[in-house]
C-alpha positions in Angstrom: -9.4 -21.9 8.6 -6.8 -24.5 8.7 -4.9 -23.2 11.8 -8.5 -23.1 13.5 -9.2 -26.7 12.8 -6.0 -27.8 14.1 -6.2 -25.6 17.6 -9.7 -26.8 18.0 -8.9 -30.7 17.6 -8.5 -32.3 21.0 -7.4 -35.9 22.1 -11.0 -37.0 21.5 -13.0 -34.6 19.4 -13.5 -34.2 16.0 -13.7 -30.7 14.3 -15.9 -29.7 11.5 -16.2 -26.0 10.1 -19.7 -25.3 9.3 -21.8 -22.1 8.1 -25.1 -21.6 8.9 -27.7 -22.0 6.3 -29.4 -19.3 5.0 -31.1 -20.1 1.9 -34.9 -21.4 2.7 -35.4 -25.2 2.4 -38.1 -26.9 1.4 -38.7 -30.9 1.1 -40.0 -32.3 -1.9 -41.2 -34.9 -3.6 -41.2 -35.4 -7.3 -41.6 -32.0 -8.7 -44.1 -31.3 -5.6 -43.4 -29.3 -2.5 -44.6 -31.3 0.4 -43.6 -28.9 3.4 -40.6 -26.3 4.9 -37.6 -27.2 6.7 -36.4 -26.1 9.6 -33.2 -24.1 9.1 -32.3 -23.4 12.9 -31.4 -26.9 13.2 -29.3 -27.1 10.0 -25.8 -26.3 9.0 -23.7 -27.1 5.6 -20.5 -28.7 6.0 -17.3 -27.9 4.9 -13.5 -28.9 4.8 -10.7 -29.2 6.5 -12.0 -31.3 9.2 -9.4 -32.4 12.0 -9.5 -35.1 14.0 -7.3 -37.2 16.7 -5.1 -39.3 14.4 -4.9 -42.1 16.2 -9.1 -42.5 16.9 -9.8 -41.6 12.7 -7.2 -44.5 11.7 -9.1 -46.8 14.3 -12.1 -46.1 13.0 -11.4 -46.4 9.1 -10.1 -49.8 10.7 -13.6 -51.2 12.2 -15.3 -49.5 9.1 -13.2 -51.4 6.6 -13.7 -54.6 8.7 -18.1 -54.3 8.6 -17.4 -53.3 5.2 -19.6 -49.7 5.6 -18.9 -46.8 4.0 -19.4 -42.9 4.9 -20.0 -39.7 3.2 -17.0 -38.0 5.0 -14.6 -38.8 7.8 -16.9 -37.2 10.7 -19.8 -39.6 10.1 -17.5 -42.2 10.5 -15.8 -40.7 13.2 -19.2 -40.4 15.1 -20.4 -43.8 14.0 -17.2 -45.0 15.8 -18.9 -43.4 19.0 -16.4 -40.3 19.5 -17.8 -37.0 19.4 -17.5 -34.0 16.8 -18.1 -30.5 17.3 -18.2 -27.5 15.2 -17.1 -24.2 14.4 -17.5 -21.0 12.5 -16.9 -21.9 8.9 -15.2 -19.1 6.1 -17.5 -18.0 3.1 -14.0 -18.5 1.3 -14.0 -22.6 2.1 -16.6 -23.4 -0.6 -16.6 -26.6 -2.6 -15.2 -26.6 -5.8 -18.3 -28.5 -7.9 -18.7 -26.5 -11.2 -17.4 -24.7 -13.8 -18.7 -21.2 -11.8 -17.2 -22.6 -8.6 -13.7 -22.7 -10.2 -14.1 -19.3 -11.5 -14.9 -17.9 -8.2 -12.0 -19.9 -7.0 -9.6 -17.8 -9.8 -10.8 -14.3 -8.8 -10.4 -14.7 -5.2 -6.7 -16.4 -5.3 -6.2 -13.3 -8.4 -7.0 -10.6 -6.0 -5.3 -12.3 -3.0 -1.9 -11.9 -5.1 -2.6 -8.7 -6.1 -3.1 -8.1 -2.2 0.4 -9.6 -1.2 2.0 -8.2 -4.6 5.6 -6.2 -3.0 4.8 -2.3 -3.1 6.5 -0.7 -6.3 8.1 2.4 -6.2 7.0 5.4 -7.8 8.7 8.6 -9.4 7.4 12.0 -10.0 9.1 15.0 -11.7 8.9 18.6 -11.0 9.9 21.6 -12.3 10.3 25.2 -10.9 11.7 28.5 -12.4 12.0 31.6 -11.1 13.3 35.0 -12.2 16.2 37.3 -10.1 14.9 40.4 -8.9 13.3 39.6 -5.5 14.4 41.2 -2.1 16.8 40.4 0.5 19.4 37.0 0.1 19.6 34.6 -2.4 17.6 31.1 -0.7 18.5 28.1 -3.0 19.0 24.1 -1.9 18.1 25.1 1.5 20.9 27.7 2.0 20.9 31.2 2.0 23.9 32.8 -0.5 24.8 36.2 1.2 25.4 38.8 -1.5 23.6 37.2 -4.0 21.1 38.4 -6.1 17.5 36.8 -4.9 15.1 35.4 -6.5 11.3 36.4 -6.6 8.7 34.2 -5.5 5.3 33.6 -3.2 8.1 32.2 -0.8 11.5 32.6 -0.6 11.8 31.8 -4.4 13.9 28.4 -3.5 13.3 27.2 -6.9 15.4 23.8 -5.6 13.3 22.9 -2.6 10.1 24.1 -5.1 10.9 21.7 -7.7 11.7 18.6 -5.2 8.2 19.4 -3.4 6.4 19.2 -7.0 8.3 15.8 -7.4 8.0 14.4 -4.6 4.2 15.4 -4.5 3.6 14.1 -8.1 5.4 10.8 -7.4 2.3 10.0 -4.7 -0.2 11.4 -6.9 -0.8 14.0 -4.4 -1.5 17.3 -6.4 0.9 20.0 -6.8 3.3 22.7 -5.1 0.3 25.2 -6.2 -2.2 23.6 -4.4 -0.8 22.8 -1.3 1.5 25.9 -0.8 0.7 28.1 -3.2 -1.2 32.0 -2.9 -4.6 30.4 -1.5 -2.0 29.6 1.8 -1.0 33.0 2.8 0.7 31.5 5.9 3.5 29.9 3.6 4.4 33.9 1.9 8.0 34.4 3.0 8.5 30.7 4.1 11.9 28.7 3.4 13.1 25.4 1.9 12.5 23.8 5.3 9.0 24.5 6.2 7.7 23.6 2.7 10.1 20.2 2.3 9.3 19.1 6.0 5.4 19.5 5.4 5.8 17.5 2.2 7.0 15.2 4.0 4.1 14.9 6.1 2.1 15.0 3.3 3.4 11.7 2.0 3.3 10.3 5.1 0.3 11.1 6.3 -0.9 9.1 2.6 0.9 6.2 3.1 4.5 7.3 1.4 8.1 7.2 2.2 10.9 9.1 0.4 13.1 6.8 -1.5 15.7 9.4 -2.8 15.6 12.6 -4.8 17.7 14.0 -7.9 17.4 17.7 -8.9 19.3 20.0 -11.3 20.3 23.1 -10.9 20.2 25.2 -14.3 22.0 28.9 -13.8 24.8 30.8 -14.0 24.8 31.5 -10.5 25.5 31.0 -8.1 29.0 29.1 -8.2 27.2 25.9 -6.4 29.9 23.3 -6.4 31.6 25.0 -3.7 28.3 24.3 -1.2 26.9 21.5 -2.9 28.2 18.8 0.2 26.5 21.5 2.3 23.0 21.7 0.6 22.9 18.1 0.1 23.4 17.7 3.9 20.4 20.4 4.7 17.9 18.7 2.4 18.5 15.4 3.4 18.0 15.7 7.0 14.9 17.6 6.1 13.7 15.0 4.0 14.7 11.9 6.0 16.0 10.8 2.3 18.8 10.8 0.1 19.1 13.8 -1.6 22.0 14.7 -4.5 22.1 18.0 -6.4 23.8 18.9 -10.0 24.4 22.4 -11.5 25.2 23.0 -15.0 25.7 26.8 -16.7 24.2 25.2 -20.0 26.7 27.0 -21.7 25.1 30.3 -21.5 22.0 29.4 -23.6 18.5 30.7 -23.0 17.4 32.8 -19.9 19.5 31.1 -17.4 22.8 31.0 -19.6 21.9 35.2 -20.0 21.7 35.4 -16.0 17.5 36.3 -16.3 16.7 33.5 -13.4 16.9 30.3 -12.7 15.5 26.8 -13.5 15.5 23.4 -11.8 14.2 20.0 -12.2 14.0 17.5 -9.9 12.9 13.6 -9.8 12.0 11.9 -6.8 10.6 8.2 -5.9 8.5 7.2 -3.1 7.4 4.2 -2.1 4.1 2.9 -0.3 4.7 1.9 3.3 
């Protein structure tokens, strides 16, 4: 309301913001009503008001000299004989008079922080595990390993791209890999790393979210993956528009990955709201 007051003051007007009144007035006397007012030609008053600098200081000077004083500066910027106009007020300007006023004063400068408070980041985790024994190529990170054993899934059985969808998804709060491309979505059966990873990506978008950077970890025997990893980093990342790095560890053999049953990944993503 500020910037308006100051555009609208002119070499010889004074501003004033003003809201109409919309309570119903009555005039009293005593404890007695004696009639109605009418509203229509009312208006309550509020602050900043704004006027010529030179004309206010002139007229504080001739009030100080008949010794008269004023309620505010435009009455005695009109008594002075220079005109003041109004506009539109802000339900937000109200006068700070009692204790309730101040509280209303305390919410509404509370939830203005909250308002301008910097976007934080948020992380999600996922998790995906799938057993060999599919048909066709091995698909993992985005690549296909020709010669490997595959993996058996809904999809392609990428358990890398599967687990980075369910983080990135779960870092927006946006459901799971299940409910977005799981068997209710027939049209994703057969589908790779890059058509499930690039429609996450609209997901988050398409909510408000951009990929920060993802982390997952690869948790098998095979396939050797350090020899590729520069490559499958590369593929996920420009699918992603983000940062992507991927580990692999053989955890020495233990459990159904370390006897060569399948394959496990977990994955941690962040996302932030744009």
């Amino acid at each position: 309301m500020i910037d308006a007051v100051v555009d609208a003051v002119d070499d010889g007007t004074g501003v004033l913001p003003m809201l109409p009144v919309v309570d119903t007035l009555k005039r009293v006397d005593g404890e007695a009503i004696v009639a109605a007012v009418d509203r229509a030609e009312l208006a309550a008053a509020q602050t900043p008001q704004g006027f010529p600098r030179a004309l206010l200081e002139s007229a504080y000077a001739a009030a100080g000299e008949a010794g008269v004083e004023y309620t505010d500066d435009a009455a005695l910027f009109a008594a002075a004989g220079h005109p003041v106009q109004r506009i539109p007020g802000s339900e937000r300007g109200f006068k700070i008079t009692t204790q309730s006023d101040l509280e209303r004063a305390r919410h509404l400068l509370a939830a203005s922080a909250a308002a301008l408070a910097p976007a934080l980041p948020r992380v999600g985790i996922g998790t995906d595990v799938h057993a060999f024994g599919g048909e066709g190529n091995l698909w993992l990170a985005g690549l296909e390993w020709p010669g490997e054993q595959p993996l058996s899934g809904h999809s392609d059985g990428d358990a890398v791209a599967h687990a980075i969808v369910d983080a990135l998804l779960g870092a927006a709060g946006l459901g799971d890999i299940g409910e977005h491309f799981g068997t209710a979505h027939p049209e994703y059966a057969g589908a790779h790393a890059s058509v499930f990873l690039a429609r996450t990506r609209e997901i988050l978008a398409e909510n408000g979210f951009a990929i920060g950077n993802v982390s997952a970890q690869f948790q098998g025997n095979r396939p050797k993956f350090s020899p590729r990893r520069t490559e499958a980093q590369a593929v996920l990342t420009q699918i992603l528009g983000a940062p992507v790095s991927v580990t692999a560890t053989t955890t020495d053999g233990l459990g159904f990955t370390g006897r060569g049953e399948g394959i496990s990944v977990t994955a941690i993503a962040m996302v932030v709201p744009v």
